[in-house]
PDBQT receptor file of N, H, CA, C and O in Angstrom, charges set to zero:
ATOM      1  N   UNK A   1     -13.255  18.355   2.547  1.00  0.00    +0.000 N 
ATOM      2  CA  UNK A   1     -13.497  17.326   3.526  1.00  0.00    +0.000 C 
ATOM      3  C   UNK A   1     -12.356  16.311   3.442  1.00  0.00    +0.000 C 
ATOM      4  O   UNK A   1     -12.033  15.540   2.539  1.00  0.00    +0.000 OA
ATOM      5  N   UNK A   2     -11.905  16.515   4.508  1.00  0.00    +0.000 N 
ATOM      6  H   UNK A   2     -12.167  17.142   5.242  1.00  0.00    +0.000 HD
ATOM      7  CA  UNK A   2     -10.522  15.203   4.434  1.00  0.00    +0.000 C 
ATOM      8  C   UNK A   2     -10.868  14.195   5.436  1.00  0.00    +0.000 C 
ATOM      9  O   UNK A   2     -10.993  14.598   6.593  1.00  0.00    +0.000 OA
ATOM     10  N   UNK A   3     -11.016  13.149   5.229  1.00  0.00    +0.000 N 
ATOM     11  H   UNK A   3     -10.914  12.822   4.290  1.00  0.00    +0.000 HD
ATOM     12  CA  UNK A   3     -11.223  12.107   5.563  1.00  0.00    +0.000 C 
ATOM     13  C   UNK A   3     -10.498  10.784   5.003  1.00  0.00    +0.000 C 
ATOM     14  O   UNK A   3     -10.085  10.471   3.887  1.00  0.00    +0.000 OA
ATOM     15  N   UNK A   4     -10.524  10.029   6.470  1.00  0.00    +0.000 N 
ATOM     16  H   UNK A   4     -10.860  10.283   7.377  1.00  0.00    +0.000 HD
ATOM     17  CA  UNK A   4      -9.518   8.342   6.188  1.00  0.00    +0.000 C 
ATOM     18  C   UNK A   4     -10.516   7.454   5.483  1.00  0.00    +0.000 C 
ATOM     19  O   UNK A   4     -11.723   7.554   5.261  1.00  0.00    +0.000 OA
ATOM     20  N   UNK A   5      -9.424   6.387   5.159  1.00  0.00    +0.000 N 
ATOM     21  H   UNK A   5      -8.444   6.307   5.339  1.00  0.00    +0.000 HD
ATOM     22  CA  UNK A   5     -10.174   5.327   4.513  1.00  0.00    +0.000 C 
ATOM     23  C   UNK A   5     -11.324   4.547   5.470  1.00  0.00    +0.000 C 
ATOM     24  O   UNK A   5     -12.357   4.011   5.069  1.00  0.00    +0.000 OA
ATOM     25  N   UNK A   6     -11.019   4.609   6.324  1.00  0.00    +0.000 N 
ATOM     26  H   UNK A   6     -10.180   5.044   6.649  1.00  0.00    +0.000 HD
ATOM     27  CA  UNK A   6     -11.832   3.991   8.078  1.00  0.00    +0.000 C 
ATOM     28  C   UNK A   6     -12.696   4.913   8.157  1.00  0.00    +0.000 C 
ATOM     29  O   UNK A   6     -13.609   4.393   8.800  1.00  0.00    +0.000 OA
ATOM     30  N   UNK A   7     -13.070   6.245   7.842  1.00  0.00    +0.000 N 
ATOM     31  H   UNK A   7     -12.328   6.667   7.321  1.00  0.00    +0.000 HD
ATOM     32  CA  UNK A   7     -13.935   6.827   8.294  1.00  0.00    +0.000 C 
ATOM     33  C   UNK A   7     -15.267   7.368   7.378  1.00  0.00    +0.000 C 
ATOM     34  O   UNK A   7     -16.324   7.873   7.754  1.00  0.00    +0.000 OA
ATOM     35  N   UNK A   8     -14.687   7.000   5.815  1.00  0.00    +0.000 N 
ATOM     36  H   UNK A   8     -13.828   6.589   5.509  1.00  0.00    +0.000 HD
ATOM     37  CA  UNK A   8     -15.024   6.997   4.866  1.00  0.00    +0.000 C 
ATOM     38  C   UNK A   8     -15.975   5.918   4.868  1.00  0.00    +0.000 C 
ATOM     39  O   UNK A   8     -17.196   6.072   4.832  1.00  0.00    +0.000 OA
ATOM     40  N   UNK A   9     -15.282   4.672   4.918  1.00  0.00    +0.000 N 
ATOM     41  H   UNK A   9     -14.290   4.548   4.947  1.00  0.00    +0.000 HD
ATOM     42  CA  UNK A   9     -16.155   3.213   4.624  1.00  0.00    +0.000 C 
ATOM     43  C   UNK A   9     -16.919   3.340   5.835  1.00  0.00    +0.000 C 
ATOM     44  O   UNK A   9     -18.057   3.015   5.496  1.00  0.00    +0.000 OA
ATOM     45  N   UNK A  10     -16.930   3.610   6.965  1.00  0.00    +0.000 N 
ATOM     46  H   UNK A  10     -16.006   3.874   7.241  1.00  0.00    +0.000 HD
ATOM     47  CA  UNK A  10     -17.946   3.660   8.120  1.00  0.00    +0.000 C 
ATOM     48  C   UNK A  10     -18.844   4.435   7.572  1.00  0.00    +0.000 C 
ATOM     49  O   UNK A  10     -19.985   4.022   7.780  1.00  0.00    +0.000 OA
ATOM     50  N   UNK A  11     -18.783   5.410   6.943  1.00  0.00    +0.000 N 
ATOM     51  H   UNK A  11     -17.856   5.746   6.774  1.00  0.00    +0.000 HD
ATOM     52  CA  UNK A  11     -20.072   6.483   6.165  1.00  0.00    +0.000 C 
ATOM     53  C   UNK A  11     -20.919   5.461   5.594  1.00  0.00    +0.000 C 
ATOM     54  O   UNK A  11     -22.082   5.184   5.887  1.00  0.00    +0.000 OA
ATOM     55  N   UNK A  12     -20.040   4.869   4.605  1.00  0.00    +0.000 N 
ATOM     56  H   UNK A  12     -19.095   5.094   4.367  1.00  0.00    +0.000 HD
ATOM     57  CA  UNK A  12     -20.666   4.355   3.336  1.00  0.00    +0.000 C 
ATOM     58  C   UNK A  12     -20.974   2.831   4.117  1.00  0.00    +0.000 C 
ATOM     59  O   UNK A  12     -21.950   2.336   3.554  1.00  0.00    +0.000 OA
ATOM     60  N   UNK A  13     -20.580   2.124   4.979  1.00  0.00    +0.000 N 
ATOM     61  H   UNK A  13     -19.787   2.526   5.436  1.00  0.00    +0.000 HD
ATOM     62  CA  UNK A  13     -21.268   0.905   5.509  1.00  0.00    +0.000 C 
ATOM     63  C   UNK A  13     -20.340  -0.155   4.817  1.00  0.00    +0.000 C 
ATOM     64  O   UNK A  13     -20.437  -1.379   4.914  1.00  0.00    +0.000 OA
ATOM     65  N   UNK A  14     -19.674   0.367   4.298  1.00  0.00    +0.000 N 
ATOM     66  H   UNK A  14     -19.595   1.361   4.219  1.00  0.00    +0.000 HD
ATOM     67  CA  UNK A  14     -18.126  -0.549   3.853  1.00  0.00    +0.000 C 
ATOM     68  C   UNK A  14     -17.659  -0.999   4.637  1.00  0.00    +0.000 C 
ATOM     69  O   UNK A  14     -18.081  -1.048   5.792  1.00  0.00    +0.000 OA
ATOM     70  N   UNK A  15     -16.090  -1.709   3.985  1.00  0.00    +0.000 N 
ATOM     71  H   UNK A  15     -15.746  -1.670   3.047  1.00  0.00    +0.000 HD
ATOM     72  CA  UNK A  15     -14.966  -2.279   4.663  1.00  0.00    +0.000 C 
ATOM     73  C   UNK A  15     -13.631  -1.170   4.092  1.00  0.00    +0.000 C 
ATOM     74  O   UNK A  15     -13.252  -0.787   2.985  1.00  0.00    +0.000 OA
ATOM     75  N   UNK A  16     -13.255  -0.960   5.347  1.00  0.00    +0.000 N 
ATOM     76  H   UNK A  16     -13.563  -1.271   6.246  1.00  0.00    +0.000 HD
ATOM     77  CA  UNK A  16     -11.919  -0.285   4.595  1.00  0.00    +0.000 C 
ATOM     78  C   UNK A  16     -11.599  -0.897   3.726  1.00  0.00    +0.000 C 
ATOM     79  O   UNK A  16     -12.324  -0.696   2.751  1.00  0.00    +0.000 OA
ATOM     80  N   UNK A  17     -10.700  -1.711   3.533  1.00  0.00    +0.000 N 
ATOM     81  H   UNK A  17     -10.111  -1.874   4.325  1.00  0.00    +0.000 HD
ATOM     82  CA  UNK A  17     -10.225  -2.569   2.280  1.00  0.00    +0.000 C 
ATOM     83  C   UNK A  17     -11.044  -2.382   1.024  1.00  0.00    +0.000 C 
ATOM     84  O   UNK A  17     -10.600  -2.686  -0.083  1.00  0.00    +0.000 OA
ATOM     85  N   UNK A  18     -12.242  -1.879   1.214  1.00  0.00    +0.000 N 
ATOM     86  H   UNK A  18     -12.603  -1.632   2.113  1.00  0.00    +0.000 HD
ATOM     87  CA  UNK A  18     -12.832  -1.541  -0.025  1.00  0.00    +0.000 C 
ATOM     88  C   UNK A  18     -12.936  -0.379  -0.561  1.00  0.00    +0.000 C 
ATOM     89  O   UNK A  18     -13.228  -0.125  -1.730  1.00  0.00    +0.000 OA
ATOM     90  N   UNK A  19     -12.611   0.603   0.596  1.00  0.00    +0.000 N 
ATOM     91  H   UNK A  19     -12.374   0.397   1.545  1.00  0.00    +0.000 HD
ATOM     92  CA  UNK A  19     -12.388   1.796   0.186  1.00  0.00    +0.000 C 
ATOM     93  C   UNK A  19     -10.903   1.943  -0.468  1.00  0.00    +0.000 C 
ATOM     94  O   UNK A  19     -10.785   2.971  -1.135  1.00  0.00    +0.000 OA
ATOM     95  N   UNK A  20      -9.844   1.184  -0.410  1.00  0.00    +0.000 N 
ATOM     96  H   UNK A  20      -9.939   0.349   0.132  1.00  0.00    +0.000 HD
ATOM     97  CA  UNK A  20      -8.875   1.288  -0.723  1.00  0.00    +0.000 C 
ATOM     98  C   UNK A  20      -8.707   0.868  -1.624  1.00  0.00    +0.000 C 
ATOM     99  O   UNK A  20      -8.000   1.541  -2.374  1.00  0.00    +0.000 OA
ATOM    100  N   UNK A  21      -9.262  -0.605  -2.205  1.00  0.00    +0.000 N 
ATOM    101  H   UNK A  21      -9.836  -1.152  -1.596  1.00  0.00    +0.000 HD
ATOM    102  CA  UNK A  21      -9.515  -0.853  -3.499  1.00  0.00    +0.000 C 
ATOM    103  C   UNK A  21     -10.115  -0.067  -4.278  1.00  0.00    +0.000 C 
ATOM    104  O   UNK A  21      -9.628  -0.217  -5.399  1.00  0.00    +0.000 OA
ATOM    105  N   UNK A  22     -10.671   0.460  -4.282  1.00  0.00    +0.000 N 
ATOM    106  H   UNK A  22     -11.066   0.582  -3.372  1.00  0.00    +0.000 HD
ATOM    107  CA  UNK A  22     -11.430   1.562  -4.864  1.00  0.00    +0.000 C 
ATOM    108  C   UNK A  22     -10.224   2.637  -5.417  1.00  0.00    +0.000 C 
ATOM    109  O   UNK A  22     -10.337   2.913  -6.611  1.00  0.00    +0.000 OA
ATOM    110  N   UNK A  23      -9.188   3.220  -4.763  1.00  0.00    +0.000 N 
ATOM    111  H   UNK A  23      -9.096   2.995  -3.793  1.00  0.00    +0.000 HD
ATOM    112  CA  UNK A  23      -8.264   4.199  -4.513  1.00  0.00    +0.000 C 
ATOM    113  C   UNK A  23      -7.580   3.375  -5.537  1.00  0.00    +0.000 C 
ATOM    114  O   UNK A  23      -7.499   3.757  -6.704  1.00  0.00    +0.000 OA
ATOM    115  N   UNK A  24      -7.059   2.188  -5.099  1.00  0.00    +0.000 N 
ATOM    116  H   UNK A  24      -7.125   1.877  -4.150  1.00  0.00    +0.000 HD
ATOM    117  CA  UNK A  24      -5.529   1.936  -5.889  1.00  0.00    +0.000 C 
ATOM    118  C   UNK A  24      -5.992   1.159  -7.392  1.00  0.00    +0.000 C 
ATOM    119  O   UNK A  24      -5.180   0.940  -8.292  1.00  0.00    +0.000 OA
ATOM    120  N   UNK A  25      -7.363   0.820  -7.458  1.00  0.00    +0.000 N 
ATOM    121  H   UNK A  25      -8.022   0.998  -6.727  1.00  0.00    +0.000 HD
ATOM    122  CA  UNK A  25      -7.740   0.081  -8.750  1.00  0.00    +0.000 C 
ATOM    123  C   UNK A  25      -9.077  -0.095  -8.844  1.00  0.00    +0.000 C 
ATOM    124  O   UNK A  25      -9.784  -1.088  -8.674  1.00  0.00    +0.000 OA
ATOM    125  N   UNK A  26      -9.327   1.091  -9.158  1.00  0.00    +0.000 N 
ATOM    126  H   UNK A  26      -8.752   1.897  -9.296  1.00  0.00    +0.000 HD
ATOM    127  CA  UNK A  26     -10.869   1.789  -9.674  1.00  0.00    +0.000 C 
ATOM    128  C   UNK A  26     -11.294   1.030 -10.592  1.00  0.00    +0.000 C 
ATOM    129  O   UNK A  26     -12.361   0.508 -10.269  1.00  0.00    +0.000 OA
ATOM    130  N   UNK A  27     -11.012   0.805 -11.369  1.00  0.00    +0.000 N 
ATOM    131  H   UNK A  27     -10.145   1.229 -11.631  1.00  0.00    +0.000 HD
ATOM    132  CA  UNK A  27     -11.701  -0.031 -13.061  1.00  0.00    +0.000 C 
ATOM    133  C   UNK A  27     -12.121  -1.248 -12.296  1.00  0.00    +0.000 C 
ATOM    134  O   UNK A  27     -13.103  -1.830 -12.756  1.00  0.00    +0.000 OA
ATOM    135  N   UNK A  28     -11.368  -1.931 -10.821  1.00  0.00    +0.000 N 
ATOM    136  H   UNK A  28     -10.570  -1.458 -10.447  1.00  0.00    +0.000 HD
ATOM    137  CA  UNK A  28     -12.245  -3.137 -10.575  1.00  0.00    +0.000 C 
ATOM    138  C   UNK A  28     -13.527  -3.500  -9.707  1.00  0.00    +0.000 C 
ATOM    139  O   UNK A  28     -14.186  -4.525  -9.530  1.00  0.00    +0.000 OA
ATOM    140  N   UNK A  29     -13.595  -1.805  -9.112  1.00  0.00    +0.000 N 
ATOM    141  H   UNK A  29     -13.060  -0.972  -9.256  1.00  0.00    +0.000 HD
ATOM    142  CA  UNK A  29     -14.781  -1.379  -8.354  1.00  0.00    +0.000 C 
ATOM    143  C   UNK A  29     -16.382  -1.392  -8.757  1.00  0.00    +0.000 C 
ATOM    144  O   UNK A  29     -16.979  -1.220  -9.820  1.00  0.00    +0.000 OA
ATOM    145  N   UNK A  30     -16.681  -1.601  -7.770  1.00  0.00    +0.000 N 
ATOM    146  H   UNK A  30     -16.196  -1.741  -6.907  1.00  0.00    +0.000 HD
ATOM    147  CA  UNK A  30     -18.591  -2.045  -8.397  1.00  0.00    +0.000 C 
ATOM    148  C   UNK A  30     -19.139  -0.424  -8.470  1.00  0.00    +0.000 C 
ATOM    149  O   UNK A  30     -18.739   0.228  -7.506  1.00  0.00    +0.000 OA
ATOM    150  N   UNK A  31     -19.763   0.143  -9.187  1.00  0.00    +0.000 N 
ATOM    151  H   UNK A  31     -20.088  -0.387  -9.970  1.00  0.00    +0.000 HD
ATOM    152  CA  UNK A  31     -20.216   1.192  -9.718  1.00  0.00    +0.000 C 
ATOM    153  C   UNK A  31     -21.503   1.134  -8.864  1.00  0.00    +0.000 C 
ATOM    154  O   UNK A  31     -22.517   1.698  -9.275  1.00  0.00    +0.000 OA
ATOM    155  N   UNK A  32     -21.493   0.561  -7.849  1.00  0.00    +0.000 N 
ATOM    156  H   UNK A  32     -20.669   0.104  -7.515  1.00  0.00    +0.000 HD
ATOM    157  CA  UNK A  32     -22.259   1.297  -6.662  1.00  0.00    +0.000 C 
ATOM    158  C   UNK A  32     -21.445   1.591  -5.274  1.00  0.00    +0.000 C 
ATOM    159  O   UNK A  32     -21.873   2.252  -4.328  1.00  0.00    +0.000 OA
ATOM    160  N   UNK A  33     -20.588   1.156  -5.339  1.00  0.00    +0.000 N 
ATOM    161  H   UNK A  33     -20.240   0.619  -6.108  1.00  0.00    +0.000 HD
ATOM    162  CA  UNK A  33     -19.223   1.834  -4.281  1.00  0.00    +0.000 C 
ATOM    163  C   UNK A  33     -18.853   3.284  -4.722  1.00  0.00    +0.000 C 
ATOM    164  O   UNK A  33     -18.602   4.171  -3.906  1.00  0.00    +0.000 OA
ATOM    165  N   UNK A  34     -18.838   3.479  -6.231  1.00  0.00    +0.000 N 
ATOM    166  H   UNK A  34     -19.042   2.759  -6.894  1.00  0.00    +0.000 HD
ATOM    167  CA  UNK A  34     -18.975   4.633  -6.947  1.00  0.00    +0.000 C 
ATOM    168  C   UNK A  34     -19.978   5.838  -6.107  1.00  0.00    +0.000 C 
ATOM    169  O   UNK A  34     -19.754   6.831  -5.415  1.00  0.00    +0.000 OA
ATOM    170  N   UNK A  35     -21.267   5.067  -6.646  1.00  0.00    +0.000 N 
ATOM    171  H   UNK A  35     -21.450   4.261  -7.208  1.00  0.00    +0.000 HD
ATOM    172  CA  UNK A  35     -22.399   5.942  -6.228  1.00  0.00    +0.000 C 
ATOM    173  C   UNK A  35     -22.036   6.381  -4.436  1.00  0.00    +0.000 C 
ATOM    174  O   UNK A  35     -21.809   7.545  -4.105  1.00  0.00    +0.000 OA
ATOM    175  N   UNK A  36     -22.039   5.831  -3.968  1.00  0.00    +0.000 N 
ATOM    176  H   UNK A  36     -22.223   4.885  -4.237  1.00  0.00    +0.000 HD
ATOM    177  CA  UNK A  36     -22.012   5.659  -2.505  1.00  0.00    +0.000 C 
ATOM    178  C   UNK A  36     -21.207   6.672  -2.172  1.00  0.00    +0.000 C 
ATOM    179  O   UNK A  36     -21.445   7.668  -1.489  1.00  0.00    +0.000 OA
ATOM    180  N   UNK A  37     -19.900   6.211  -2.900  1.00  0.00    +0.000 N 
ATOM    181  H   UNK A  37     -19.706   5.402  -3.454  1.00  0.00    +0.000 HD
ATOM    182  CA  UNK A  37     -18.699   7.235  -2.213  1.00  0.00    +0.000 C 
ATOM    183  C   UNK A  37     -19.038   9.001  -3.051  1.00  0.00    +0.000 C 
ATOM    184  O   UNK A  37     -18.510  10.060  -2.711  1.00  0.00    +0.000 OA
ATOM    185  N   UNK A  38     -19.724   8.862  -3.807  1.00  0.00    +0.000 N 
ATOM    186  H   UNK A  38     -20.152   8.001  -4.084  1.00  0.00    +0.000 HD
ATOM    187  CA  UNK A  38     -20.021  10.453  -4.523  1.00  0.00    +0.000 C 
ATOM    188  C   UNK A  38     -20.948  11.373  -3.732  1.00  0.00    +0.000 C 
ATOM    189  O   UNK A  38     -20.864  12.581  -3.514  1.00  0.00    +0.000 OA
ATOM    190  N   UNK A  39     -22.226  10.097  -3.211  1.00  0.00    +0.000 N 
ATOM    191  H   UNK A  39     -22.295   9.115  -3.388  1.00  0.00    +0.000 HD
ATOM    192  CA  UNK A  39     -23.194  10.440  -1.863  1.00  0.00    +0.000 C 
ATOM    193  C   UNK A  39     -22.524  10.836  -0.913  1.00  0.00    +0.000 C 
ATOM    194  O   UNK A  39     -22.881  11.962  -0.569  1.00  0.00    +0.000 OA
ATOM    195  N   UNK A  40     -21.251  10.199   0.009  1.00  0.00    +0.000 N 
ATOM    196  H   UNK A  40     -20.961   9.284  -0.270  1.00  0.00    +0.000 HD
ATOM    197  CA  UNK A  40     -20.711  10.426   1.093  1.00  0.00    +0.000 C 
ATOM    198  C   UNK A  40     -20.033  11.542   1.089  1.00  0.00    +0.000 C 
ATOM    199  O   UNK A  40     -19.949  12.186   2.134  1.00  0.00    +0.000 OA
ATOM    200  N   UNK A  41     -19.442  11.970  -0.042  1.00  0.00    +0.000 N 
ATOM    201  H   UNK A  41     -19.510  11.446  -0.892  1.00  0.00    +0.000 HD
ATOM    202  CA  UNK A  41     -18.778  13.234  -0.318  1.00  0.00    +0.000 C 
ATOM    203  C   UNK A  41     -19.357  14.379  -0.709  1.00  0.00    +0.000 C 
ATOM    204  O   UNK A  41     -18.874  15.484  -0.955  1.00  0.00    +0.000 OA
ATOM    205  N   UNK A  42     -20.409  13.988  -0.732  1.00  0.00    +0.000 N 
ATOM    206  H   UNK A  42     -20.801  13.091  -0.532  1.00  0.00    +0.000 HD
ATOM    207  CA  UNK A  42     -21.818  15.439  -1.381  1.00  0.00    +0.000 C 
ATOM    208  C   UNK A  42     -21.292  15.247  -3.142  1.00  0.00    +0.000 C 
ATOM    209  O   UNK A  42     -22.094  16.044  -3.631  1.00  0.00    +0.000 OA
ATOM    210  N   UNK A  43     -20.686  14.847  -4.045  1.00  0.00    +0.000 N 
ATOM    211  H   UNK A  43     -20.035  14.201  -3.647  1.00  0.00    +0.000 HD
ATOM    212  CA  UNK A  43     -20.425  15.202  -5.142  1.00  0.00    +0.000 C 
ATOM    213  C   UNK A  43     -21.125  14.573  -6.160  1.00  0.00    +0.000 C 
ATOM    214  O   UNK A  43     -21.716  13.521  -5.913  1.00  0.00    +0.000 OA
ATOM    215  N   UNK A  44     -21.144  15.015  -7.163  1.00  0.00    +0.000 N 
ATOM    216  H   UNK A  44     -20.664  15.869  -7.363  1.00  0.00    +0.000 HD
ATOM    217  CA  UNK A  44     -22.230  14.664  -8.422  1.00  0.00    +0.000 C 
ATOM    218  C   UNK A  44     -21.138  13.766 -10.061  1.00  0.00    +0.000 C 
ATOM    219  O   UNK A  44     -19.934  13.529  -9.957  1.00  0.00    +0.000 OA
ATOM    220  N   UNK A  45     -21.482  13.632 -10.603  1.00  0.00    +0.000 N 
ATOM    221  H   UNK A  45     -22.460  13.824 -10.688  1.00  0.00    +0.000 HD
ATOM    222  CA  UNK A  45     -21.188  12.408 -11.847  1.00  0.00    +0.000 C 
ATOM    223  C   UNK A  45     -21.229  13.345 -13.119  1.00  0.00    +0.000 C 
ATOM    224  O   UNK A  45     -22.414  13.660 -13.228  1.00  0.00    +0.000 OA
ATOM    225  N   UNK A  46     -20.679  13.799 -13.890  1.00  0.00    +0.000 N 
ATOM    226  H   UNK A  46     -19.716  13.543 -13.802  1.00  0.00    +0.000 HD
ATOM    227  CA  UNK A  46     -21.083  14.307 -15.382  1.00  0.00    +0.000 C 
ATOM    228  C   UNK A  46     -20.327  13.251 -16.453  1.00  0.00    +0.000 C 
ATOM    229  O   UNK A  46     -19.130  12.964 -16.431  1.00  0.00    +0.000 OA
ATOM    230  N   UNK A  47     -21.146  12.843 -17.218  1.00  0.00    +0.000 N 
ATOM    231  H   UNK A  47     -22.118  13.076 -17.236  1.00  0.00    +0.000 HD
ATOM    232  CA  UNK A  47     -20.254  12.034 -18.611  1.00  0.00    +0.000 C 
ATOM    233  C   UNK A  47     -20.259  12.576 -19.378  1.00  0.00    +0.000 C 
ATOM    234  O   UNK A  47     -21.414  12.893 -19.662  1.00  0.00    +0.000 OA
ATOM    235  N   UNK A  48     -19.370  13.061 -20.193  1.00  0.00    +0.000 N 
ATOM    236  H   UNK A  48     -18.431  12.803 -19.963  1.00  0.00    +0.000 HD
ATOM    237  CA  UNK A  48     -19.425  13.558 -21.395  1.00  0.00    +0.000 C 
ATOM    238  C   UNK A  48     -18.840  12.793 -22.498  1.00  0.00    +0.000 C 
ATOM    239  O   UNK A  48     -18.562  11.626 -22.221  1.00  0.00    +0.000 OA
ATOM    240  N   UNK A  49     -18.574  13.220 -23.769  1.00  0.00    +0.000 N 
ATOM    241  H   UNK A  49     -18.800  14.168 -23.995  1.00  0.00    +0.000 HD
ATOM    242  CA  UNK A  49     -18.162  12.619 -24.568  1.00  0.00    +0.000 C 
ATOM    243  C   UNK A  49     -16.477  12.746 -24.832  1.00  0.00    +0.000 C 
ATOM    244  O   UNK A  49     -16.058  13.885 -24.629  1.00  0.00    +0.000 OA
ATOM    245  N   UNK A  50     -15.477  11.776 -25.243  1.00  0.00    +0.000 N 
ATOM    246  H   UNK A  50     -15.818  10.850 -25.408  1.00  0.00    +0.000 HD
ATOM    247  CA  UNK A  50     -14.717  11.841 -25.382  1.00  0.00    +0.000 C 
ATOM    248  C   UNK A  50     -13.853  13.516 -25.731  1.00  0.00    +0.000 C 
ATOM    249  O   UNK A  50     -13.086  14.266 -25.127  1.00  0.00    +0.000 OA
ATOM    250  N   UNK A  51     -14.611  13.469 -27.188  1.00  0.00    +0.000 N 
ATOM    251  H   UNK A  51     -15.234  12.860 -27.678  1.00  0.00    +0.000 HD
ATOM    252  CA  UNK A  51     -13.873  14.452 -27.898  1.00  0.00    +0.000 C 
ATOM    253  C   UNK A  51     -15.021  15.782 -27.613  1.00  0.00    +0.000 C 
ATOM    254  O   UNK A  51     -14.818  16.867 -28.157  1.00  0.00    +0.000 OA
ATOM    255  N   UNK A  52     -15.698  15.660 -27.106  1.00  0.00    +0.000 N 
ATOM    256  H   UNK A  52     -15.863  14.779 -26.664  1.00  0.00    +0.000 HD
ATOM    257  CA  UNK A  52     -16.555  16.963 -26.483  1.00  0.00    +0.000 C 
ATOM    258  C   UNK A  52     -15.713  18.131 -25.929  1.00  0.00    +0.000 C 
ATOM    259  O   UNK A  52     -14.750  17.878 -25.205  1.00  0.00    +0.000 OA
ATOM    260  N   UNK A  53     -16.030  19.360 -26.233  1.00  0.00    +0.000 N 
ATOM    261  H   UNK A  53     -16.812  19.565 -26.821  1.00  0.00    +0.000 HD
ATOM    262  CA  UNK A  53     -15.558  20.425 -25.898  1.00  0.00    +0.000 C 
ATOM    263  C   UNK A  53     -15.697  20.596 -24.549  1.00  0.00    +0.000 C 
ATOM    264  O   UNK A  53     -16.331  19.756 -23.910  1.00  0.00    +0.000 OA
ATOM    265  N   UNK A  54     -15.084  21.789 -23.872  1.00  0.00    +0.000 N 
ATOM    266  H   UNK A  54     -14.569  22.472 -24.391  1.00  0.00    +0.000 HD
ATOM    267  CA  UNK A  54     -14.922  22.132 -22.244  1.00  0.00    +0.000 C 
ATOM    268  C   UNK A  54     -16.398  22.906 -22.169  1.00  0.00    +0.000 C 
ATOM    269  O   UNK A  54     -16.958  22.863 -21.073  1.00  0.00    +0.000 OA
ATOM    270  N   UNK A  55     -17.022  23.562 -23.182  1.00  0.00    +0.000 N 
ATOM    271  H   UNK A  55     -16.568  23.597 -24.072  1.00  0.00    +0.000 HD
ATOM    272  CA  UNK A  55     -17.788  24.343 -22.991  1.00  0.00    +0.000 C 
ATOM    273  C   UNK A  55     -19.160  23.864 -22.425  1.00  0.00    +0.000 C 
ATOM    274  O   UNK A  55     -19.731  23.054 -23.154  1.00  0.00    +0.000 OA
ATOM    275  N   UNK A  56     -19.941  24.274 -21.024  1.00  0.00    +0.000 N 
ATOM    276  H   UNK A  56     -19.477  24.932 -20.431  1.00  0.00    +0.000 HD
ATOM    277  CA  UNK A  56     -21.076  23.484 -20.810  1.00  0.00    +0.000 C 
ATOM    278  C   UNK A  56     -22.431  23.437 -21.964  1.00  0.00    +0.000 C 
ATOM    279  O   UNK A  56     -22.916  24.279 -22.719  1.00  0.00    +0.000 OA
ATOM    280  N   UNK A  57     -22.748  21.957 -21.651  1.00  0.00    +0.000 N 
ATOM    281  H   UNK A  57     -22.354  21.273 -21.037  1.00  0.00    +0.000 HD
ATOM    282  CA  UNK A  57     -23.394  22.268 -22.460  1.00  0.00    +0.000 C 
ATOM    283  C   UNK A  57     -25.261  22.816 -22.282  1.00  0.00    +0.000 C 
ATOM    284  O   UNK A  57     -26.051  22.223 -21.548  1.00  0.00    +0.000 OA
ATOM    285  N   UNK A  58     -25.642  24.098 -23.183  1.00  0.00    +0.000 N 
ATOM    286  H   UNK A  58     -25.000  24.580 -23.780  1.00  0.00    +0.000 HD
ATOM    287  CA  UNK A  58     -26.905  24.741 -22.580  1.00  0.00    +0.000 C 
ATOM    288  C   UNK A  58     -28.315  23.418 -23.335  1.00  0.00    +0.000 C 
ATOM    289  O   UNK A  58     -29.515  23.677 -23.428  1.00  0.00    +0.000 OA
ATOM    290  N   UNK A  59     -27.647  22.102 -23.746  1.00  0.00    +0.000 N 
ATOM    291  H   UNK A  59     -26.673  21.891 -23.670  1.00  0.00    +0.000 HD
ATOM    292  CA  UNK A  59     -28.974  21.799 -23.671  1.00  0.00    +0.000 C 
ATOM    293  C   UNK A  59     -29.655  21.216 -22.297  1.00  0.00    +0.000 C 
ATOM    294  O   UNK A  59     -29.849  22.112 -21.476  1.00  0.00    +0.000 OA
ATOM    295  N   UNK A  60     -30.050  19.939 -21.879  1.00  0.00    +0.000 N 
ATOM    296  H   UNK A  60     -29.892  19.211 -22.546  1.00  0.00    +0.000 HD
ATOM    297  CA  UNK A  60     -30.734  19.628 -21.139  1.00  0.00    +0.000 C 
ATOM    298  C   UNK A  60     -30.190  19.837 -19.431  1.00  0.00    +0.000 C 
ATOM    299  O   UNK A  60     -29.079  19.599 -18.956  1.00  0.00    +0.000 OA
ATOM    300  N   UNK A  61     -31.204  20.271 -18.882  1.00  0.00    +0.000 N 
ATOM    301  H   UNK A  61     -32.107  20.464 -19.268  1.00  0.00    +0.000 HD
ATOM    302  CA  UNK A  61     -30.147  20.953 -17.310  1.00  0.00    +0.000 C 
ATOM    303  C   UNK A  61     -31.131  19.763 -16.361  1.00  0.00    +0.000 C 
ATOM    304  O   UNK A  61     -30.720  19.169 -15.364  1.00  0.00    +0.000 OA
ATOM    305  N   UNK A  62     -31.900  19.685 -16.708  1.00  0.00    +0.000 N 
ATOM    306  H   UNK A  62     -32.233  20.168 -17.518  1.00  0.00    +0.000 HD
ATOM    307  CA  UNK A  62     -32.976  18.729 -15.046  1.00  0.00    +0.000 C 
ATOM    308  C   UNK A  62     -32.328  17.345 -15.204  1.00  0.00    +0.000 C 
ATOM    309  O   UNK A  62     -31.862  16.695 -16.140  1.00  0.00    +0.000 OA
ATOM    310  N   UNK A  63     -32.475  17.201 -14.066  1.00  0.00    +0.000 N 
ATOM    311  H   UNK A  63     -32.853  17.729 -13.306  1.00  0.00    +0.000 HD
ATOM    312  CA  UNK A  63     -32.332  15.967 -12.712  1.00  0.00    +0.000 C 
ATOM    313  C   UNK A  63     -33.370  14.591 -13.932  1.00  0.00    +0.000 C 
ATOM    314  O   UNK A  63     -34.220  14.942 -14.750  1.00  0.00    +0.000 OA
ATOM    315  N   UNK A  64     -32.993  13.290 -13.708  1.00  0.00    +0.000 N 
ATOM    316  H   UNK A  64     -32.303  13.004 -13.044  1.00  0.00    +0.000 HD
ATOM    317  CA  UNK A  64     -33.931  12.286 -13.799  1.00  0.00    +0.000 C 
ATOM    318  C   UNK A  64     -35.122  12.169 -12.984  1.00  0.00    +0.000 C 
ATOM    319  O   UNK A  64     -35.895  11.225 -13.152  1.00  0.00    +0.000 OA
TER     320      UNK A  64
């Protein structure tokens, strides 16, 4: 899905300018612009641990 910064923030009910902040300096973004833009893109979040291996891991698989 390729999409502009204008067409992006119209998804998400943004301001461009915030979608772009987001792009050029993430660490100062609100971690629900996060959520939003992962919703708008269909995509999902995994954290893992630093020094954690590539291998998935088979313990816990369900949703909250």
């Amino acid at each position: 899905m390729r999409l502009t910064q204008k067409e992006t923030a119209d998804r998400l009910g943004i301001k461009q300018s915030t979608v772009s902040g987001f792009e050029n300096s993430p660490e100062k973004s609100k971690l629900e612009t996060l959520f939003k833009l992962l919703s708008v893109l269909d995509l999902g979040l995994q954290v893992t641990e630093h020094n954690a291996s590539t291998k998935p891991n088979s313990g816990w698989t369900r949703e909250w």
